[in-house]
Short mmCIF file of the C-alpha atoms (twelve columns), coordinates in Angstrom:
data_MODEL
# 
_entry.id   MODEL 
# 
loop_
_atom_site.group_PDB 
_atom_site.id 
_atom_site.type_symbol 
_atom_site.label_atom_id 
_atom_site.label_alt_id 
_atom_site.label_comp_id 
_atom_site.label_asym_id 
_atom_site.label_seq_id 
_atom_site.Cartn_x 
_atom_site.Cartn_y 
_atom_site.Cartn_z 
_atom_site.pdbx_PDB_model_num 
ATOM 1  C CA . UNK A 1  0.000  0.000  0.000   1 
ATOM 2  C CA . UNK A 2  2.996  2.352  1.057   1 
ATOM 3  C CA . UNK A 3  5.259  1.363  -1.985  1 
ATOM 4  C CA . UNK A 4  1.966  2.250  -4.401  1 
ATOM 5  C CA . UNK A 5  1.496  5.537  -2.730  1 
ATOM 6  C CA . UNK A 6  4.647  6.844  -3.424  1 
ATOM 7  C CA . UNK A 7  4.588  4.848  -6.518  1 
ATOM 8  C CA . UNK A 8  1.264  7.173  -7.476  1 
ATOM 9  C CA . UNK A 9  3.035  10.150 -5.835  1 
ATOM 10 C CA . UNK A 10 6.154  10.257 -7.942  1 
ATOM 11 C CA . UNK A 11 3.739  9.780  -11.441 1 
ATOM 12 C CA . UNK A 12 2.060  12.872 -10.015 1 
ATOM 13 C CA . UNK A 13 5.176  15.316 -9.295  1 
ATOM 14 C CA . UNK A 14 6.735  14.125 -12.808 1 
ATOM 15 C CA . UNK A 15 3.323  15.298 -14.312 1 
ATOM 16 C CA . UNK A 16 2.932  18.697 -12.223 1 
ATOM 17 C CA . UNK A 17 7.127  18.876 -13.318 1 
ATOM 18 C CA . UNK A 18 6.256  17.899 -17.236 1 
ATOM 19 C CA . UNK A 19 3.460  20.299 -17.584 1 
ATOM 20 C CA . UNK A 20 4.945  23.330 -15.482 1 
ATOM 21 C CA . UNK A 21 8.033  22.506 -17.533 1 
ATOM 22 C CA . UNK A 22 5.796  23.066 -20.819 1 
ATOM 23 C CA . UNK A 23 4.978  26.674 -19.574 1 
ATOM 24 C CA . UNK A 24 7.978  27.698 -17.719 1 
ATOM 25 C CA . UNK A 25 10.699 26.561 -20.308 1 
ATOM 26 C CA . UNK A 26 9.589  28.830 -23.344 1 
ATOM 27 C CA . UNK A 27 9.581  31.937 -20.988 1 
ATOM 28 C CA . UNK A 28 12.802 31.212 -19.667 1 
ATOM 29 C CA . UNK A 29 14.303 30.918 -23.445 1 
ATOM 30 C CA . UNK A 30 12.631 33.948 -24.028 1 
ATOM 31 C CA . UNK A 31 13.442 35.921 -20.933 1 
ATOM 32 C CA . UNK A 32 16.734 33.905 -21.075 1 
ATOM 33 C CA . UNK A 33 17.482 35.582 -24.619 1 
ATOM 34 C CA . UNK A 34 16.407 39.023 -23.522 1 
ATOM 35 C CA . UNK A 35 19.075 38.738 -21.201 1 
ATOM 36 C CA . UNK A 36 21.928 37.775 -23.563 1 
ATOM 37 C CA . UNK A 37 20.607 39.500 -25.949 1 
ATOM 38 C CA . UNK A 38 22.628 42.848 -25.492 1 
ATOM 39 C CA . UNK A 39 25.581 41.115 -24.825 1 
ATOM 40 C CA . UNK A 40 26.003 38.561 -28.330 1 
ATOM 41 C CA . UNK A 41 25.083 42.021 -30.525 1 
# 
C-alpha cells in the first residue's frame, strides 16, 4: 500500500514537473534571450 502511494506520488510530481516545464521553459528561453541578448550584438 505504502510502496503504491509513493509509486502514485512520484507519477504525479513528474506530471505537475512535465506540464509546469511546458509553460515555464519557453519563458525562460525567451526571458533567457532578452538577457543575452545585449551582450552577443
Amino acid at each position: 500500500m505504502l510502496h503504491f502511494h509513493s509509486t502514485n506520488m512520484t507519477r504525479t510530481i513528474l506530471i505537475l514537473v512535465e506540464a509546469n516545464a511546458n509553460i515555464f521553459i519557453p519563458v525562460l528561453l525567451k526571458f533567457q534571450s532578452c538577457i543575452y541578448f545585449p551582450y552577443v550584438k
